[in-house]
C-alpha positions as CSV (number, residue, x, y, z in Angstrom):
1,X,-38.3,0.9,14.2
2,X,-35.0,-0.6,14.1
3,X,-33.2,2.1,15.7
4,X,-29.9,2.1,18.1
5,X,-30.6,3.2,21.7
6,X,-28.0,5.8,22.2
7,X,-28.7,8.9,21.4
8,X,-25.4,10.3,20.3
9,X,-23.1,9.0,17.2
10,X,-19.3,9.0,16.3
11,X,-18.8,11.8,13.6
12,X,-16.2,13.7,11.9
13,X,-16.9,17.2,13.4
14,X,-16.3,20.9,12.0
15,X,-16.8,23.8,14.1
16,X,-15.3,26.9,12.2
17,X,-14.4,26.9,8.5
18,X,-11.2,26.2,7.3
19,X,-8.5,23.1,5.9
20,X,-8.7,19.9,6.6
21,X,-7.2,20.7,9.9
22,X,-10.0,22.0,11.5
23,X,-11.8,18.6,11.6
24,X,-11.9,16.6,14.4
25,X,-13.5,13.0,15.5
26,X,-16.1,13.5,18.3
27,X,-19.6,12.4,19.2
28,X,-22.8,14.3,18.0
29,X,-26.5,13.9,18.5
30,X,-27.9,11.7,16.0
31,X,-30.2,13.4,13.3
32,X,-33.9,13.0,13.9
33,X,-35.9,12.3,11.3
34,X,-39.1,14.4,9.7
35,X,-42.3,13.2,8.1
36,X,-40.5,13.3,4.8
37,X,-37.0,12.0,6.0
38,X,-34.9,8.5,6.4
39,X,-32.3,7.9,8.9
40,X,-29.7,6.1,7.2
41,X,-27.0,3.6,9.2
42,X,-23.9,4.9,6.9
43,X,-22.0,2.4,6.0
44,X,-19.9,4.7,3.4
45,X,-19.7,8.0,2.4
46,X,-18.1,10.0,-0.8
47,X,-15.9,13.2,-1.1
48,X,-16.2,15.5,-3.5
49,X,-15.5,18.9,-4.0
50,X,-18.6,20.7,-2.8
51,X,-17.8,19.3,0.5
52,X,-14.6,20.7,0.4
53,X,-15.8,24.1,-0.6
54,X,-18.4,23.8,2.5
55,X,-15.4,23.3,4.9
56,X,-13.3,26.1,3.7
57,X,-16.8,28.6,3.2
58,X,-15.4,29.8,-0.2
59,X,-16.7,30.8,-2.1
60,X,-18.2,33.2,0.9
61,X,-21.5,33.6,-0.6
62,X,-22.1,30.0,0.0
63,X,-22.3,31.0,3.7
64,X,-25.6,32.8,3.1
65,X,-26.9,29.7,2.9
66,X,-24.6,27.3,5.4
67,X,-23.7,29.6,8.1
68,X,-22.1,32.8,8.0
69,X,-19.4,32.5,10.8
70,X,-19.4,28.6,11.1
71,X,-21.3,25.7,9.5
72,X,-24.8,25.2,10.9
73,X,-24.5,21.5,10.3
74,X,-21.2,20.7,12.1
75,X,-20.9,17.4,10.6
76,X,-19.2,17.6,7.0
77,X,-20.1,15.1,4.3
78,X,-22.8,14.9,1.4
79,X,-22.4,11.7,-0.6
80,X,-23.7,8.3,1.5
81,X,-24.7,5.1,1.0
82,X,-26.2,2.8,3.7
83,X,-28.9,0.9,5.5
84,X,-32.3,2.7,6.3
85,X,-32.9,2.6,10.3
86,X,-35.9,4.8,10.3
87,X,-38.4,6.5,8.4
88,X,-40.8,9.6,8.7
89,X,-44.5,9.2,9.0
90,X,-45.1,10.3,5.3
91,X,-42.1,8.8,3.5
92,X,-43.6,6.0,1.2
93,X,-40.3,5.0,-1.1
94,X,-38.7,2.9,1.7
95,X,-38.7,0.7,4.2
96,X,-36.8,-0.2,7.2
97,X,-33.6,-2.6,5.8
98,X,-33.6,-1.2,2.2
99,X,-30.0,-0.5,0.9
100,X,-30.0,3.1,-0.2
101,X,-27.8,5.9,-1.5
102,X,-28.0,8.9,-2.1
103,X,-27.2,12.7,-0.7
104,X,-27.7,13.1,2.7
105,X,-25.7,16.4,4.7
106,X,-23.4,15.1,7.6
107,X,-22.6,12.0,6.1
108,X,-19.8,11.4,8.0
109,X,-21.3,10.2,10.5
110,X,-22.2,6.6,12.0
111,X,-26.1,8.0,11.1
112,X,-27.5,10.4,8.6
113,X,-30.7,12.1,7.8
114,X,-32.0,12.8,4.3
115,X,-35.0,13.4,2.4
116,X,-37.3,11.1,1.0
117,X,-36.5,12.4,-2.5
118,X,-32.7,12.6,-2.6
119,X,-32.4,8.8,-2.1
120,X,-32.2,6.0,-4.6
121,X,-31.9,2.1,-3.9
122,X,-28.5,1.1,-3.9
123,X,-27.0,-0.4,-7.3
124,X,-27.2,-4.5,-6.8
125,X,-24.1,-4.9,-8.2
126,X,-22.1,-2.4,-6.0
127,X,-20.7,-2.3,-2.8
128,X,-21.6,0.5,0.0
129,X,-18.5,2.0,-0.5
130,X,-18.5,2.0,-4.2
131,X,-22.1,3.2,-4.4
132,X,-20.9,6.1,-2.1
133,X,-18.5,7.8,-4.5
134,X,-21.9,7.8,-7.3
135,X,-24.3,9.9,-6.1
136,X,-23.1,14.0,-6.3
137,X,-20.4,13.6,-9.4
138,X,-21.9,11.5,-11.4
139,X,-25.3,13.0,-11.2
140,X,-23.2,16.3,-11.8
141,X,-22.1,14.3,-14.9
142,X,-25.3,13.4,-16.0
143,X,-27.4,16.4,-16.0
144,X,-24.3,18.1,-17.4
145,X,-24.6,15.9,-20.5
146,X,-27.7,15.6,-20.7
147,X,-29.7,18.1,-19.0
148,X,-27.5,20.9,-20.5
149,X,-25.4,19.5,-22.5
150,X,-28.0,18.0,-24.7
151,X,-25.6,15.0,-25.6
152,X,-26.5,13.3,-28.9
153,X,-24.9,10.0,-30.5
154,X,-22.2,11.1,-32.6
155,X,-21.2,14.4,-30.9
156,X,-17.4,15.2,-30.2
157,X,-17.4,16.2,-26.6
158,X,-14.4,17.1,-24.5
159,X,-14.4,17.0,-21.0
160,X,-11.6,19.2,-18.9
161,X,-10.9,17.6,-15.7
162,X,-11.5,14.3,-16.9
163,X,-9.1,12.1,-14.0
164,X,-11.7,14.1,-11.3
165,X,-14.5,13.3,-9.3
166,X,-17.5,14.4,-12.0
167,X,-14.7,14.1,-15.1
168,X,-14.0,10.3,-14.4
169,X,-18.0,9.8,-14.2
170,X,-18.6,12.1,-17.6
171,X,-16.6,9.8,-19.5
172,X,-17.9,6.8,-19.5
173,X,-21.3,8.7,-19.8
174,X,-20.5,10.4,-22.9
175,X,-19.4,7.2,-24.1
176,X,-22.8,5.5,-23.1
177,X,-24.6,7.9,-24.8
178,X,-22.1,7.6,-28.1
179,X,-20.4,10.2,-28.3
180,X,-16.8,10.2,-29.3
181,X,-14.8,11.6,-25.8
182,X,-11.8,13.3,-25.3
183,X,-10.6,13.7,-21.8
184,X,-8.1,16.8,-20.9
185,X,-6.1,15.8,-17.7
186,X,-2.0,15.9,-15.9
187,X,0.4,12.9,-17.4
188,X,0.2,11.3,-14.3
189,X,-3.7,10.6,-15.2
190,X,-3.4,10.0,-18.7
191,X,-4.0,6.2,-18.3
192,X,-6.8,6.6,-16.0
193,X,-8.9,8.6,-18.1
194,X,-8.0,6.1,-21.1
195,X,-8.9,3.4,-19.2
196,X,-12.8,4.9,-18.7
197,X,-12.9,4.8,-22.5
198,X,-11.7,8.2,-23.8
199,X,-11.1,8.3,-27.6
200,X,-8.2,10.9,-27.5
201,X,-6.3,12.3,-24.4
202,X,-5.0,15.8,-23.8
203,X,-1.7,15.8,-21.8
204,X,-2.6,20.1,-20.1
205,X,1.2,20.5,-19.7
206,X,1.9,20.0,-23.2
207,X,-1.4,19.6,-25.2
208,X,-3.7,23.2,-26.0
209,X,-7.4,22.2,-26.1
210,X,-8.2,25.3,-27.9
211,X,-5.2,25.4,-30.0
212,X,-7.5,25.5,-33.8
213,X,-6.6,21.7,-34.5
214,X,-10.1,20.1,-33.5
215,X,-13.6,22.0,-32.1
216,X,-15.9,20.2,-30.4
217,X,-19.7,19.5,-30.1
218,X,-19.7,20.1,-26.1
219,X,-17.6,21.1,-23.4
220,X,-17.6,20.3,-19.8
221,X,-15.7,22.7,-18.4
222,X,-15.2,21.2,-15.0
223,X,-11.6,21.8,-13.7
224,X,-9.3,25.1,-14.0
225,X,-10.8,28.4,-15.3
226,X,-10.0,28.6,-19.2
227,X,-11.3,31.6,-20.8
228,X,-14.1,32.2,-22.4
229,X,-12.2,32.7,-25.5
230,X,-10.3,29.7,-25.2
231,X,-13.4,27.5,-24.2
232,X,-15.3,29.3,-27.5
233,X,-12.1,28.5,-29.4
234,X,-12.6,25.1,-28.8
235,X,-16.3,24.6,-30.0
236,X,-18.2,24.2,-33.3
237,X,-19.6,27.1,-34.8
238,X,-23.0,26.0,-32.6
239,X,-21.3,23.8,-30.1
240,X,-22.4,23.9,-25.9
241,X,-19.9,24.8,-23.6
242,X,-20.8,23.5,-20.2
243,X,-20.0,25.2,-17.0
244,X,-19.6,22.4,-14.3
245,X,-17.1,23.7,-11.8
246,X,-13.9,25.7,-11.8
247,X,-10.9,25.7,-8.6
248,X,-9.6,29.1,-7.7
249,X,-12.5,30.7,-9.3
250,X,-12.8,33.6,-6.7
251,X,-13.2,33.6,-3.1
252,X,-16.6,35.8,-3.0
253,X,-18.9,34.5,-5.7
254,X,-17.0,32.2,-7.4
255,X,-18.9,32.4,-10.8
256,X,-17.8,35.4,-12.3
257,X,-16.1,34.0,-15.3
258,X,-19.4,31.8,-15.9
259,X,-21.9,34.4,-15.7
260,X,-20.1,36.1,-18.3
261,X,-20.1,33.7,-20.5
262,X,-23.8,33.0,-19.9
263,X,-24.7,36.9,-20.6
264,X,-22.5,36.7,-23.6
265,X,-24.1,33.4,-25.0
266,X,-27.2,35.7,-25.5
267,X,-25.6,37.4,-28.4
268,X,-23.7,33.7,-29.9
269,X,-24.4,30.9,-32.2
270,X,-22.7,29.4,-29.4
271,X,-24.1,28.8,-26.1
272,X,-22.6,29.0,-22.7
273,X,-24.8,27.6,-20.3
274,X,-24.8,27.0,-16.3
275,X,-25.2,24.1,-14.3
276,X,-27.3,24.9,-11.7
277,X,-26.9,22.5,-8.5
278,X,-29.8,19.9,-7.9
279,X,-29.8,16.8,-5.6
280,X,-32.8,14.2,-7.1
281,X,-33.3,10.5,-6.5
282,X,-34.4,10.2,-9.8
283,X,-31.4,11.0,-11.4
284,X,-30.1,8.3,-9.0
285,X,-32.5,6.0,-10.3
286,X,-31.1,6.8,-13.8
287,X,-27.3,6.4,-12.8
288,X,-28.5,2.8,-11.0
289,X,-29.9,1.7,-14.7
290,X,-26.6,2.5,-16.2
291,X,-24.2,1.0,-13.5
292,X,-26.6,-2.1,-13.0
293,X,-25.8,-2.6,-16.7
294,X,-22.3,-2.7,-16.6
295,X,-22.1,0.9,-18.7
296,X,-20.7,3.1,-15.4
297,X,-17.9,2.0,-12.6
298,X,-17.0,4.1,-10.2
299,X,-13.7,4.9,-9.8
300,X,-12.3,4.7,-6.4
301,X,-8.7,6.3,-5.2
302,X,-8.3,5.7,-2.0
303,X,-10.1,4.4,1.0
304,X,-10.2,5.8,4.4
305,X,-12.1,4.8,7.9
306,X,-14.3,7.8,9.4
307,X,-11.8,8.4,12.3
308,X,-9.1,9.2,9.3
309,X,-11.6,11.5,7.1
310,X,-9.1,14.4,7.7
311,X,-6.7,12.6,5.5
312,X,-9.2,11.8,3.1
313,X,-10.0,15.6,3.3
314,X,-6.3,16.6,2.7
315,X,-5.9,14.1,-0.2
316,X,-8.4,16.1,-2.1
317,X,-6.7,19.7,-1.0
318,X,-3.4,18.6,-2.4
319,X,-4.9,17.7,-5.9
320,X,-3.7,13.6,-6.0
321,X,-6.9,12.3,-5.9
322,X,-7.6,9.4,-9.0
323,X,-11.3,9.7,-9.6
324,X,-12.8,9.0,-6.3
325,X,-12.3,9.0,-2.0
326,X,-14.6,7.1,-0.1
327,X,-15.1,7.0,3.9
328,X,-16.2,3.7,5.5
329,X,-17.4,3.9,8.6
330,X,-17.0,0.5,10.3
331,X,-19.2,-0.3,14.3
């Protein structure tokens, strides 16, 4: 096994929840691998909002399952994309040397461990850093579209928070799959979202999704909290709304507006509907057919080296992130 001697790994390290400012650059054992795992040599990682909501704990009910009082994996980090170093005794996917990505917690990290099944080979045609930024949002995308969504040729779909992380990957999916896409996003990422391939852009300062003038086939609702008379304003008489995400959406649960609108989709035409969080290579290997054909780019903001992932962090927190951050991690 082609595996480094020491024992121990730069990382970006988080020992109590919080901002960006509780992040630090240390050394950390390096992850050892199961029967079903692969330690990955990351070469890049992506940042996306779930990591962010693991480094504040909010909403709290997320600590049930990451650590009540502090993270139980003190490494931060999700998205990766990287060289495979090592491999557990039943994995049977990969080898030693193949080019993966894929999810793999503590990604920001010089190594990282993840399972056999959340791993994908890495697009031909991308870099490690650009195949970094792929895996969590625009999986999100996809199953939102698709999964959920049930996105058909010729649908009207509007995605809200379309400049984002997921929006910026829903897009140009929607558009691969033939719908005619309208993107809702801030002036400043107007021509971003255009350039993806949007039909029609909605300024949010000045333009009201929901204002009557056009209803829609789906909605992602991804970014903000509209109402769940707004978001049913917006649709057909049998259109899909889409819960995908929502900022400032409660610090305990975080879902309440979305589990209303999923009890009250039992009584609609309409339907409200959940995305439930799911992290599978094979929708990896879907997203590679799509990006290998030219039909997906990612779209990448800013770069940042591992020992500046703080920034990176605080980027995201201020809302000025274009798409995509990635975090290289250079030896």
């Amino acid at each position: 096994m082609n595996t480094p001697p020491d024992s121990s790994m730069r990382a970006v390290l988080q020992d109590r929840y919080g901002t960006s400012e509780v992040l630090r650059i240390g050394r950390a054992p390096r992850p050892a691998v199961g029967d079903h795992d692969v330690l990955v040599e990351v070469r890049a990682a992506g940042l996306d909002r779930g990591t962010e909501h693991l480094l504040t704990g909010k909403p709290y009910a997320a600590r049930l399952a990451f650590g009540l009082r502090r993270p139980r994996n003190p490494v931060p980090g999700r998205d990766v994309a990287g060289t495979v170093v090592e491999v557990g005794a039943a994995v049977t996917r990969f080898a030693v040397g193949d080019e993966v990505y894929g999810v793999a917690p503590g990604s920001f990290a010089e190594y990282a461990v993840a399972s056999e099944s959340r791993l994908a080979r890495k697009p031909a045609n991308l870099s490690f850093t650009e195949a970094a930024v792929v895996p969590v949002s625009a999986a999100t995308a996809l199953r939102a579209l698709v999964d959920v969504g049930r996105v058909r040729a010729g649908q009207s779909v509007l995605v809200v928070g379309a400049s984002g992380g997921v929006g910026t990957y829903a897009v140009q999916l929607a558009k691969a799959f033939g719908a005619e896409v309208t993107g809702v996003c801030s002036t400043a990422k107007a021509d971003l979202v255009t350039s993806l391939g949007a039909d029609h852009v909605l300024d949010y300062s000045r333009d009201d999704f929901a204002d009557g003038s056009r209803r829609y086939d789906l909605v992602l609702d991804i970014a903000g909290n509209p109402s769940l008379t707004r978001l049913r304003r917006a649709l057909t008489p049998r259109g899909t709304a889409v819960f995908v995400g929502g900022e400032d959406a409660g610090a305990v649960l975080g879902m309440g507006r979305q589990m209303r609108g999923v009890l009250l989709s039992a009584v609609l035409r309409q339907r409200l509907a959940l995305l439930v969080t799911a992290e599978r290579g094979s929708d990896y290997e879907r997203l590679t057919e799509l990006i290998e054909a030219g039909r997906v780019v990612p779209s990448i903001d800013r770069t940042y080296p591992l020992e500046d992932a703080p920034l990176a962090l605080r980027h995201l927190e201020e809302g000025r992130v274009r798409g995509k951050v990635a975090i290289t991690v250079d030896r």
